[in-house]
FISEMI-367752 format. One record per residue (C-alpha): residue in three letters; residue number from 1; x, y negated, z. Coordinates in steps of 0.1 Angstrom, whole numbers. Layout:
BEGIN
ala; NUM; X; Y; Z .
...
END
This chain:
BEGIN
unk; 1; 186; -319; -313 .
unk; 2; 194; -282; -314 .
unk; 3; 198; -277; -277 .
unk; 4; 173; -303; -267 .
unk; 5; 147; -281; -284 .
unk; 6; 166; -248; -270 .
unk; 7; 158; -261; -233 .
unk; 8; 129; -271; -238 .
unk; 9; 121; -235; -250 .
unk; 10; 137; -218; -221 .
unk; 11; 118; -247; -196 .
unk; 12; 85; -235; -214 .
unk; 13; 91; -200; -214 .
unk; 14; 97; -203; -176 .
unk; 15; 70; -221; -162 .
unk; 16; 49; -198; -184 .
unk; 17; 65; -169; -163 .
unk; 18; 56; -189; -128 .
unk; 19; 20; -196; -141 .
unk; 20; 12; -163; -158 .
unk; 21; 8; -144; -128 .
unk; 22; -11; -172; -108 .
unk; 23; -33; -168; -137 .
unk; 24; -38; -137; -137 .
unk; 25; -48; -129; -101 .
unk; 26; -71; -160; -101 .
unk; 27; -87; -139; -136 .
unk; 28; -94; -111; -113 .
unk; 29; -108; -128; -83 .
unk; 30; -131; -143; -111 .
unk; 31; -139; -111; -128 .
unk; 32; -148; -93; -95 .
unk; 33; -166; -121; -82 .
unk; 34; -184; -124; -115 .
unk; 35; -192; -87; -113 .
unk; 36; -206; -88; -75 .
unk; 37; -223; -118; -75 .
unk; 38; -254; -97; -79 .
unk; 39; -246; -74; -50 .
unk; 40; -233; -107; -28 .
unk; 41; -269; -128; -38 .
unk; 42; -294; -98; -30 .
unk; 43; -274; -73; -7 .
unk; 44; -267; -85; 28 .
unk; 45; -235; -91; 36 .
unk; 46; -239; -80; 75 .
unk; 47; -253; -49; 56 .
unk; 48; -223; -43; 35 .
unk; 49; -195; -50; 61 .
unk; 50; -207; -33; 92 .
unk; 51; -233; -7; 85 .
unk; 52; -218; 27; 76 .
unk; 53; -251; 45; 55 .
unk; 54; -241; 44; 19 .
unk; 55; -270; 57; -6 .
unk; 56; -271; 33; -32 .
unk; 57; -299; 28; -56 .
unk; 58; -307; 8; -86 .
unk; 59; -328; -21; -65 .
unk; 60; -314; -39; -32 .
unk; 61; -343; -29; -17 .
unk; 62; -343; 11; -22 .
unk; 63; -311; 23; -8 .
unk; 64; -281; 16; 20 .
unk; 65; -252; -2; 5 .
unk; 66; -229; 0; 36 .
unk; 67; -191; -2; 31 .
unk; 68; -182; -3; 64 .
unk; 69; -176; 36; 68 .
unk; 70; -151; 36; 36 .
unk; 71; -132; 3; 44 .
unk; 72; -123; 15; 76 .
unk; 73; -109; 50; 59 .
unk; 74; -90; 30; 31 .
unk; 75; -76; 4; 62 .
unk; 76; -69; 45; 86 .
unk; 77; -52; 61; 55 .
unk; 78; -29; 31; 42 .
unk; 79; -19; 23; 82 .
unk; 80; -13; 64; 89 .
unk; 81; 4; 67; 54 .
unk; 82; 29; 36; 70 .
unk; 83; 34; 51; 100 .
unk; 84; 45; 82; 87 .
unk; 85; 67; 68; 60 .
unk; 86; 81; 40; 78 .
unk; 87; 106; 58; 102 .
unk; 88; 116; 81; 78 .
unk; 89; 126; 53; 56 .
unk; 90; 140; 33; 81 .
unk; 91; 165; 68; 93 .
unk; 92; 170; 77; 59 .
unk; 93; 185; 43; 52 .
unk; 94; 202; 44; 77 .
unk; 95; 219; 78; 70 .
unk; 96; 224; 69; 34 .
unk; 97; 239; 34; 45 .
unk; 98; 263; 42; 71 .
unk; 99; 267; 77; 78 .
unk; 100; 265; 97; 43 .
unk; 101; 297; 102; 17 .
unk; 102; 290; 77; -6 .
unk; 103; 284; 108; -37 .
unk; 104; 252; 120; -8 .
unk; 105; 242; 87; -6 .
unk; 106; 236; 82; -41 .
unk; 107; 224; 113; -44 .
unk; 108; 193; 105; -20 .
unk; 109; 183; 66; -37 .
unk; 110; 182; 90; -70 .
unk; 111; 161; 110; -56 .
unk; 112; 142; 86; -41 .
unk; 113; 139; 67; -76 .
unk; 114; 126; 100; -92 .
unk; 115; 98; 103; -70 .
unk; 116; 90; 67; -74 .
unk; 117; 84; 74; -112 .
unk; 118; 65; 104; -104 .
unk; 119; 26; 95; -117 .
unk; 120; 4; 91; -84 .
unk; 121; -18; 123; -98 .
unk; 122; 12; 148; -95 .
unk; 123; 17; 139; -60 .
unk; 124; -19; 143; -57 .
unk; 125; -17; 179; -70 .
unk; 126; 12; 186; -47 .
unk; 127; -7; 173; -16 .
unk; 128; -40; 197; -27 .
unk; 129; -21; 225; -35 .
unk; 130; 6; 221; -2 .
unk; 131; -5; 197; 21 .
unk; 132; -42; 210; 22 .
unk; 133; -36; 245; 26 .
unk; 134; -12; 242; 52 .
unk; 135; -34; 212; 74 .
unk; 136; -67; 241; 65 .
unk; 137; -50; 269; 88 .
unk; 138; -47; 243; 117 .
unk; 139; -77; 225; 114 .
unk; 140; -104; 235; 86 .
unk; 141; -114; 227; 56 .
unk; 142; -80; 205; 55 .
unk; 143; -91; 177; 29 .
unk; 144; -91; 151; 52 .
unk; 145; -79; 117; 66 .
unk; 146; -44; 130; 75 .
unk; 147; -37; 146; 40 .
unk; 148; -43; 113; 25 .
unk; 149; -21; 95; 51 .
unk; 150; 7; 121; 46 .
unk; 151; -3; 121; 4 .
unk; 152; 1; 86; 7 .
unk; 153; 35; 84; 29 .
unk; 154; 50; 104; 3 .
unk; 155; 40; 79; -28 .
unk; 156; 57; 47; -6 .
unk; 157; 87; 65; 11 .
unk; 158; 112; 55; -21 .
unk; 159; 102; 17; -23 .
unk; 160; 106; 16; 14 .
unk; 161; 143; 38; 15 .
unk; 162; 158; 18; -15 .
unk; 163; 141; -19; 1 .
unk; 164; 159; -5; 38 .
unk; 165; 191; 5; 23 .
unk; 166; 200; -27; -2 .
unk; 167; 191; -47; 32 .
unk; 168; 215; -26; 54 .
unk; 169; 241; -26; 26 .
unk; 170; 239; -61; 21 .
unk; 171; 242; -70; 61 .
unk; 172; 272; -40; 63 .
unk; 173; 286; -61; 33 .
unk; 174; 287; -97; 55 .
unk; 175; 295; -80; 88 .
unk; 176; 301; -46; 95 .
unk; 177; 345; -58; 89 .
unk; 178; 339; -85; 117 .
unk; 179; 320; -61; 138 .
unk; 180; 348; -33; 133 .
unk; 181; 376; -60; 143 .
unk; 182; 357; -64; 181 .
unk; 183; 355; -25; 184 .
unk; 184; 318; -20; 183 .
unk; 185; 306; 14; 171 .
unk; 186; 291; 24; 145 .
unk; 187; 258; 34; 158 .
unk; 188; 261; -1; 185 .
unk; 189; 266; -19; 154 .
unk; 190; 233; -11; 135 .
unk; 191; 208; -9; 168 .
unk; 192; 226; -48; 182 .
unk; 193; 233; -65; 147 .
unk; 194; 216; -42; 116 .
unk; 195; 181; -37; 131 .
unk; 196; 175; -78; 143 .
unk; 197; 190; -89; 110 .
unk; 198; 163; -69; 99 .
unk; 199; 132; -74; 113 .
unk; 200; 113; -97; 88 .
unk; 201; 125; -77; 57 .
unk; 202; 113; -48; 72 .
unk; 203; 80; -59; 83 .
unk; 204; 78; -74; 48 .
unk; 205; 86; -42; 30 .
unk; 206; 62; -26; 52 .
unk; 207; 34; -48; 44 .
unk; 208; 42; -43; 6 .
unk; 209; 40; -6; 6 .
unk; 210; 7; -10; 27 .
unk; 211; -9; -31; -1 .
unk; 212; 2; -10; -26 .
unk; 213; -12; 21; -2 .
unk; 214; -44; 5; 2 .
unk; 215; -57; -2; -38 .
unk; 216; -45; 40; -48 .
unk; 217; -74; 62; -56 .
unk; 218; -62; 91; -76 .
unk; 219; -40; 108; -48 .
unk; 220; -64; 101; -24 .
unk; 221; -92; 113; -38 .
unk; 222; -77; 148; -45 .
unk; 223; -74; 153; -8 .
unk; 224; -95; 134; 17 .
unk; 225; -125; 153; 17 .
unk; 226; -146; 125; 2 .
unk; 227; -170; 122; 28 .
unk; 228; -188; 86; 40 .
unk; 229; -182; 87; 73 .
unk; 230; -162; 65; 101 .
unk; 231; -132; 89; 111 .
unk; 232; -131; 96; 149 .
unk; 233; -97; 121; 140 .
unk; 234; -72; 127; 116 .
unk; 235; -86; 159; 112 .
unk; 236; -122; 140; 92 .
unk; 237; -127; 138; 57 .
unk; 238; -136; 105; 47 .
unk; 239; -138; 86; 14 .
unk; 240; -123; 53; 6 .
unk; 241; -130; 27; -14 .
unk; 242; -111; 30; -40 .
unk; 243; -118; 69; -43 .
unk; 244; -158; 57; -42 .
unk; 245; -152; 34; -71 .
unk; 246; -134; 60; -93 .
unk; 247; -163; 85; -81 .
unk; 248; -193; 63; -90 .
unk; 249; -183; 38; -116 .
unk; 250; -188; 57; -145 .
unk; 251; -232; 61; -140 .
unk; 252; -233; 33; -114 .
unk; 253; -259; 4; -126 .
unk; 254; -276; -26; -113 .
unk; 255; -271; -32; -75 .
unk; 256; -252; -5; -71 .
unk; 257; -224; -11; -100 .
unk; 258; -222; -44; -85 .
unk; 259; -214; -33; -50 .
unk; 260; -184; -15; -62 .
unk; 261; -175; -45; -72 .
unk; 262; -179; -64; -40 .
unk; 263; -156; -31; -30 .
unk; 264; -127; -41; -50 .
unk; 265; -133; -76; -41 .
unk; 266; -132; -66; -3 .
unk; 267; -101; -48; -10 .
unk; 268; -86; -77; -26 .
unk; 269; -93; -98; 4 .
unk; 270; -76; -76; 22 .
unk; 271; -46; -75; 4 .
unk; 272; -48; -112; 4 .
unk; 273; -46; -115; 41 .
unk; 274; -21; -94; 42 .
unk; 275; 0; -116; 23 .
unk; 276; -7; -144; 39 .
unk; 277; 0; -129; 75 .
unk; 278; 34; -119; 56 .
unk; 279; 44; -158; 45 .
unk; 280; 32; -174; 81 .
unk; 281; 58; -145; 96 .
unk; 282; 81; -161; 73 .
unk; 283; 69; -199; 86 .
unk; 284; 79; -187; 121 .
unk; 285; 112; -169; 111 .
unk; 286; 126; -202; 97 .
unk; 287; 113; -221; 122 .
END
């Protein structure tokens, strides 16, 4: 009776774990929707996705609620934030997994899981107190797209080292013995057998660190100029949405508190897709 009861517990406790977080993201696409229904009912959507004005107002009527210019900063700094950090992960793990003494290697993942812990607003002071400065004396004023990209690149570096290196180790693991006994080199055996074994983790990882690039605000407000405006360089400041929500939240009413809603909930389709693009590339793996 005893042990029928104690499974039962541990069944219970976890399907709760499986359904909790379906639960929860479904309470957030409910909340945001909830919270820009207003702006979805009265706003036009063609408005909202494709024109670039953005002077809100208290009625529909009396101001431009255009989110076009800021989702295409927040889509520019999260995609120059991953091309930045992704090589450098990708040769960082493979330094740390085949070529470094093991006491370097660990030094580096400790490293890396330091600045992983590091709060997002720290790295946002480093990247206005470095990063600007330096970017200013080639091209002024220096808050601008590419500060938040390399701001950014910084912030998803660790995940992506640490999610490279346990992959390579766990292919070397399997492999690297049998690849040794045939004579292939070192460097043949991670370009022929390492980086195909590879591919979908990495794009996965990739994808992950994109998301999570994509919904900051804090760092990238400290450094992107904040400007509403589509970015024709690196060199423009621009304003994402999620440094717009932090920015105009706390006095934003009506219309315009409900379009930064529909801004989060944009940003949450996004996300969504890019989730979805991730399992189909997993559909076509295994098939």
């Amino acid at each position: 009776m005893y042990r029928t009861i104690t499974e039962l517990g541990i069944k219970g406790s976890l399907v709760a774990g499986v359904v909790a977080p379906i639960v929860l993201v479904l309470s957030i696409f409910g909340f945001l929707t909830i919270e820009a229904w207003p702006a979805l009912v009265d706003v036009p959507w063609a408005e909202m996705l494709f024109r670039p004005a953005w002077h809100p107002a208290v009625e529909a009527d009396q101001g431009d609620f255009g989110l076009a210019a800021m989702l295409v900063a927040s889509l520019a700094v999260s995609l120059g934030a991953v091309l930045i950090a992704g090589p450098v992960a990708w040769l960082t793990g493979i330094w740390a997994a085949f070529y470094a003494p093991p006491r370097w290697s660990q030094g580096v993942l400790r490293c890396m899981e330091l600045l992983a812990g590091l709060p997002s607003v720290v790295i946002g002071f480093w990247g206005l107190v470095q990063v600007v400065p330096l970017l200013g004396e080639l091209a002024a004023p220096g808050t601008c797209l590419l500060a938040g990209c390399i701001v950014l690149a910084a912030m998803i570096l660790p995940g992506l080292v640490i999610a490279f290196y346990v992959g390579m180790r766990g292919v070397a693991a399997e492999l690297q013995l049998a690849a040794a006994a045939v004579g292939l080199r070192r460097w043949t055996f991670v370009q022929r057998i390492v980086r195909p074994a590879l591919r979908q983790p990495t794009v996965d990882a990739l994808i992950v660190q994109g998301g999570r690039a994509l919904g900051e605000t804090m760092a990238v407000l400290m450094v992107v100029g904040n400007v509403v405006q589509f970015p024709t360089s690196w060199w423009d400041p621009v304003r994402p949405i999620t440094a717009n929500i932090a920015l105009e939240m706390p006095y934003a009413e009506g219309i315009h508190r409900a379009t930064l809603f529909a801004g989060g909930l944009m940003l949450l389709g996004v996300i969504a897709l890019l989730v979805i693009a991730m399992r189909l590339q997993w559909r076509r793996e295994g098939a």
